[in-house]
Each structure stands twice: as C-alpha cells, then as structure tokens.
C-alpha positions as a printed Julia matrix, in Angstrom:
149×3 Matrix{Float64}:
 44.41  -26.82  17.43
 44.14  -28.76  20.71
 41.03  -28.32  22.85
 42.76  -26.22  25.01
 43.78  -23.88  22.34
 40.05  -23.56  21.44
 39.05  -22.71  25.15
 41.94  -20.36  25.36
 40.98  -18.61  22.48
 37.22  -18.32  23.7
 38.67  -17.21  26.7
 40.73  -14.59  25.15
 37.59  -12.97  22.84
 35.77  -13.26  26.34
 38.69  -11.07  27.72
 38.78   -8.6   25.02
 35.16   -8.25  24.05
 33.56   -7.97  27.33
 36.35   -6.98  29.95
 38.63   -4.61  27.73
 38.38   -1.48  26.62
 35.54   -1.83  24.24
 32.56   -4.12  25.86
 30.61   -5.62  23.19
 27.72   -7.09  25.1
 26.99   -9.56  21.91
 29.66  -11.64  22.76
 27.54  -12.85  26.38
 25.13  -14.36  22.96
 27.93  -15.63  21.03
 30.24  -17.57  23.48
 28.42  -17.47  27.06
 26.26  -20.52  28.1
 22.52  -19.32  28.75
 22.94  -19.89  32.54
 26.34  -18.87  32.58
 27.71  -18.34  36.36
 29.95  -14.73  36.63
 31.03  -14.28  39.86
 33.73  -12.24  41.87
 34.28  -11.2   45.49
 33.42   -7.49  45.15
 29.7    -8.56  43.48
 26.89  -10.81  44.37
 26.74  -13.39  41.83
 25.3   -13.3   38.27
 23.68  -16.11  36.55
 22.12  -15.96  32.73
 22.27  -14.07  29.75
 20.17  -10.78  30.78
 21.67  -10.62  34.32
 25.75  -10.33  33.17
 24.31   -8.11  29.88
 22.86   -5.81  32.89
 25.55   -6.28  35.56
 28.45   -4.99  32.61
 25.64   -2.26  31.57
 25.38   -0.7   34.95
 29.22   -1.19  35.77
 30.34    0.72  32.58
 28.03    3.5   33.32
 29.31    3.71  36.76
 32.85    3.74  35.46
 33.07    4.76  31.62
 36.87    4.03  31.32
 36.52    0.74  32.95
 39.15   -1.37  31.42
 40.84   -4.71  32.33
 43.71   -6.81  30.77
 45.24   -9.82  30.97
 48.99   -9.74  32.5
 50.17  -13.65  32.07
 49.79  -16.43  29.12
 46.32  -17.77  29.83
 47.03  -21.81  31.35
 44.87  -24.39  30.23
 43.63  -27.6   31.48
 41.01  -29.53  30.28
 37.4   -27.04  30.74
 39.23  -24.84  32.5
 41.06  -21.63  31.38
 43.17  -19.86  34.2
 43.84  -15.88  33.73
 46.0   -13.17  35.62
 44.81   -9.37  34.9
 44.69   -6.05  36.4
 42.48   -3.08  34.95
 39.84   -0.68  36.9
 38.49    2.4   36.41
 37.13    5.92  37.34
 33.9     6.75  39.01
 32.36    9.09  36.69
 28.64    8.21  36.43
 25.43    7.03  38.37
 25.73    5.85  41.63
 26.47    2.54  41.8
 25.4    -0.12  44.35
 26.77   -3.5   43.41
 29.61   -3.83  45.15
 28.68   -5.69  47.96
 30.5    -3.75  50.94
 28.3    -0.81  49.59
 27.4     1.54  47.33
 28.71    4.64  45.6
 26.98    8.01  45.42
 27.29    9.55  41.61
 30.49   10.91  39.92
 32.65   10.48  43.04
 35.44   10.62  40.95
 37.34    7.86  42.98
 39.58    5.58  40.5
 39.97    2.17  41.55
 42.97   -0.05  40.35
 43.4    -3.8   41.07
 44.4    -7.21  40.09
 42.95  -10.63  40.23
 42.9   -14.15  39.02
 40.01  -15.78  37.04
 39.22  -19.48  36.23
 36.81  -19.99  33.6
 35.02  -23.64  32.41
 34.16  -23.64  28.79
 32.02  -26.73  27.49
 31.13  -27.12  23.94
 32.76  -23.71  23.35
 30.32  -21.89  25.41
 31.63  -20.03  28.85
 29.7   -22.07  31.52
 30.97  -20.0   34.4
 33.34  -17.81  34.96
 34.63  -17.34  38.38
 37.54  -14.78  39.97
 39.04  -13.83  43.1
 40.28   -9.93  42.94
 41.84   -8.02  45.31
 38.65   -6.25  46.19
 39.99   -4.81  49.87
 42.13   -2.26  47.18
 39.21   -1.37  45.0
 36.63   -0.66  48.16
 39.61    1.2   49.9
 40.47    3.37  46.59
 36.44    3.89  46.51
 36.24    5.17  50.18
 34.02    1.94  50.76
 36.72    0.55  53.08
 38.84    2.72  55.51
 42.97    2.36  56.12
 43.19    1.36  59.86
C-alpha cells in the first residue's frame, strides 16, 4: 500500500472509532499525535490527548446519539487526508456550553443535522491535526442558538 493508502486508512479508523456511532476514546492513544490540533468552526480549538478525550466526553453526553459519517471516497495527498460527512445528533443530556455562539440548557431536545468537510495531516501514522469547516449556521439555528431572520 502507498502512503496515502496508509493515511487514508488511519483516517478512516479515526472516522469510525471516534466520530461514528460508537466513540472509542482509545483510538485518540492509538493513532492521535500527543499535541494533536482538533478544530472546527462551531468549537474553540482542542489541542492534546486529555483535551479531545474530554471535548468528545462532554459532546456525547450532551448528545447520546451523536453520530457522523463520511459521504465521499476520502482524497489523498501527501500528509493530508480530505473527508466529506454529515451526521449530528439530539440534545438529550447536560447542558452543554462549547459551542462557541453559546450554550445549551439540559435535555432541550433540539436535533441538529449538518454537513462539513475535514482535512486531516497524518505524520508517521499519527493524526497531527485535524481541522474542518461545518456548516455550523444549521446546527446553532436547529439548536435555537441562532435565529431565522
């Protein structure tokens, strides 16, 4: 398999393991640098290990069913690993306040679906950052954090 292959295939366990379904927060030890970078537009930025292990912690409790997949081949180039996806989920738990155009009281029971992009540099076969643009103006309006004009 090429290098690419390899990063893709990170890329993909990243995918599943952490952002599907069934978040296995071991896989931030087995394939994530130790100062990996995660950031997205809807979140202030996390950096390390503990931080994205807490960040995904808090986010599934806010939203148990949280769940998102990737809709388009991954594209690979060198470091870097390009994915499409969609997913969200329903606000069923604690408040949360990470998003940063607010926060959510508990169990609001707003659902938030969206889409986004994500390019991800993998070195040595660790994730070394990790870094997505989503269409955040249709989570926060779905949450109530952002009103229709």
């Amino acid at each position: 398999m090429s290098k690419q292959d390899d990063n893709k295939a990170i890329v993909g366990r990243w995918f599943t393991q952490f952002w599907g379904k069934d978040c296995d927060l071991s896989v931030v030890d087995a394939i994530a640098a130790p100062d990996m970078l995660l950031q997205y537009s809807l979140h202030e930025p996390r950096r390390g290990h503990d931080d994205i292990k807490a960040f995904m912690t808090d986010f599934r409790a806010a939203f148990p069913d949280l769940n998102f997949w990737g809709t388009a081949d991954l594209i690979a180039e060198g470091d870097y690993v390009v994915g499409q996806w969609e997913g969200g989920g329903t606000h069923k738990g604690p408040a949360f306040g990470d998003f940063l155009m607010g926060s959510l009281p508990a169990n609001t029971g707003r659902k938030m679906h969206f889409t986004g992009t994500t390019v991800l540099k993998v070195v040595n076969g660790k994730i070394v950052s990790e870094i997505g643009l989503d269409d955040g103006v249709t989570a926060l309006t779905q949450l109530g954090l952002i009103r229709k004009a």
